[in-house]
N, C-alpha and C positions, 0 to 999 in steps of 0.2 A: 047880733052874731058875735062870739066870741074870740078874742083872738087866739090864734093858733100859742101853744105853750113854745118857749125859748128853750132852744139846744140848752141841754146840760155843759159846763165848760167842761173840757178837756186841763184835767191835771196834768200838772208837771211833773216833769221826770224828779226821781229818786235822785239825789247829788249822786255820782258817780262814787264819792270818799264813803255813803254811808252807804249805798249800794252792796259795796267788799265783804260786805257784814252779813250779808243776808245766808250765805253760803253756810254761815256758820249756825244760825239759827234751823237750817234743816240739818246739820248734821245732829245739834243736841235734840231740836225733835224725833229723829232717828232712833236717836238711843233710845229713848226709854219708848219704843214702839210705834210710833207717830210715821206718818210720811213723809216724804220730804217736802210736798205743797203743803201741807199745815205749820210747818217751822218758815218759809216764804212767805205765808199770807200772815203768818204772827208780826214776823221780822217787820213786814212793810209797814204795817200797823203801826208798830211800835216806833217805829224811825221815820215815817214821813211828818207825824208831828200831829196831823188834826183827823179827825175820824173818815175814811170813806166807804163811799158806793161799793155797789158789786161791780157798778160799771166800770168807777174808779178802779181798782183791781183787777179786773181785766185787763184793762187799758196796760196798767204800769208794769204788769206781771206777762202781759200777753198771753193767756189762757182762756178756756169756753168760760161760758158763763155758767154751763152747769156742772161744770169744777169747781167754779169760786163759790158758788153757792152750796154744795154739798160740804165743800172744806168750813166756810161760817158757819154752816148748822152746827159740823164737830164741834167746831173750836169753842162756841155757844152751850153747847150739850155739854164741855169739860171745863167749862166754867174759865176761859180763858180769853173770851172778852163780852163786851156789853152790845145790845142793839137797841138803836133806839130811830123811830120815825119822826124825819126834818118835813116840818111841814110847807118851810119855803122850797126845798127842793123834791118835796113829796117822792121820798125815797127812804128807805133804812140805811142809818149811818153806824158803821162798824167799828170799835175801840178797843184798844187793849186794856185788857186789866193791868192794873196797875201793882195789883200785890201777887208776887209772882209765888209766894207760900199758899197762897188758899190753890196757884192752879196744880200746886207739886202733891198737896194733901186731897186735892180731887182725883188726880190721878190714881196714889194710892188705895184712896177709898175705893175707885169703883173696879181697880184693876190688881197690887197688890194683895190688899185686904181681902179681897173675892176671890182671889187663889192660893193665899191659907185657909180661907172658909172652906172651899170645898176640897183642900187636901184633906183635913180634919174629916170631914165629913166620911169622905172614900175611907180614912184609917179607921173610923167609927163604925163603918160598916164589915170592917175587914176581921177586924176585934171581934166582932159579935159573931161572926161564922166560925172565926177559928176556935171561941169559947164551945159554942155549942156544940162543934164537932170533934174539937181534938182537946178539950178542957181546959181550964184557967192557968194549966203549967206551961203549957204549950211554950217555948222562949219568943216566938213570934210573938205572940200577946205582950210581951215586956215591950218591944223594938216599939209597936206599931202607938203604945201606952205612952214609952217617949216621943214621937210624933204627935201624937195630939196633944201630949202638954207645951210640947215646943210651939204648935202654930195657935194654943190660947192664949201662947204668953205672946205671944207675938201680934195679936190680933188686939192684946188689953194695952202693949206698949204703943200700938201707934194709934188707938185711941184716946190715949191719955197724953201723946204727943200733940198731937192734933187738936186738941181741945184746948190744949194751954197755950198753943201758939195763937188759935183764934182770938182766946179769952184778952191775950198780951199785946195784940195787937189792935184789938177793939179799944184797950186802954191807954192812951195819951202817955198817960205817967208812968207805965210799966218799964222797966229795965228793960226790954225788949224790944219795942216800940221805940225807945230812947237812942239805944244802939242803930238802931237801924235807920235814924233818922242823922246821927252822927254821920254814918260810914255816909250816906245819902250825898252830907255836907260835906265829907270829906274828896269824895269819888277815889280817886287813883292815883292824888297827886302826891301823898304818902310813901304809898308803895311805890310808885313813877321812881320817887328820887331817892328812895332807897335800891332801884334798878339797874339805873342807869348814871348813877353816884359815877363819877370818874375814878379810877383808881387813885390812892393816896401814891406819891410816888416814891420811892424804893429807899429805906434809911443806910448809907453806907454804912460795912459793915467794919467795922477796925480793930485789926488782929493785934494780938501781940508782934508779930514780925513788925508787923505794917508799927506800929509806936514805937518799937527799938531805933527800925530806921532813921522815922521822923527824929527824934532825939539826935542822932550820930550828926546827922547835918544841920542840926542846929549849933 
């Protein structure tokens, strides 16, 4: 007979200091369309340090389980983290990705990109009705002619954005990979002490009055 399997541990809380932070990661999820549980289950990710459960997430975040688990599908679907099956704890373990450009250029891919595609497409359809019924001079056919070259150009820029950012960051030795492993080493402590630099304190300033006097009492 085999013996019954061991309770899963119960994780530890979030440090209360990296906790503060979390607020913040659903507001920038917000912005660009996200909920604010996908920017929370990013944040947790990201700041408790090792990969977890769904359970583990539940737990830390206090939410269903079939919240936490529709939110990792997303965040999985947008290329915003990895899953992988522990087989000592015979569970799927949940991680951040780490390169936060491939998750901004998925985004755009599948959500930008796809609404100048189908702007273009509606002004390509619009073109053609107004050609066929009111003629090539029509001034609407010019309008709709700048629209669709503005969303090719648009659609050629951020794939040629996007492919050199992969391309540079695939490569070690790229300028770009380099820099960004700089700032990595640097973090904030740069910008820290150029922030909060103490003011230099104030050079007296001495007039001519002010030197006449000094003189008379000398």
């Amino acid at each position: 007979m085999s013996a019954p399997p061991r309770p899963e541990p119960v994780p530890a809380d979030l440090d209360p200091e990296l906790a503060e932070a979390l607020p913040a990661f659903e507001t920038f999820f917000k912005t660009f369309g996200f909920k604010r549980i996908h920017g929370r289950v990013f944040g947790l990710l990201v700041l408790y340090g090792r990969p977890l459960s769904n359970r583990d997430i539940c737990h830390l975040l206090s939410i269903s389980v079939g919240a936490a688990s529709t939110t990792l599908n997303q965040l999985q679907e947008w290329g915003a983290i990895t899953t992988e099956f522990d087989s000592l704890r015979r569970c799927h373990l949940h991680a951040p990705v780490g390169n936060a450009l491939s998750i901004v250029a998925t985004v755009f891919r599948r959500r930008e990109q796809v609404a100048f595609q189908n702007f273009r497409q509606a002004a390509l359809r619009a073109v053609e009705y107004i050609q066929r019924h009111h003629g090539e001079r029509d001034p609407r056919v010019y309008t709709l002619r700048s629209i669709i070259a503005a969303c090719s150009l648009a659609d050629a820029m951020m794939n040629v954005v996007f492919s050199a950012v992969t391309n540079a960051l695939g490569d070690s030795e790229s300028m770009l990979s380099r820099a960004l492993a700089s700032a990595l080493k640097a973090g904030v402590v740069g910008p820290a002490r150029l922030l909060f630099r103490a003011p230099a304190a104030p050079r007296a300033k001495t007039t001519s009055a002010g030197t006449e006097r000094e003189e008379a009492h000398a």
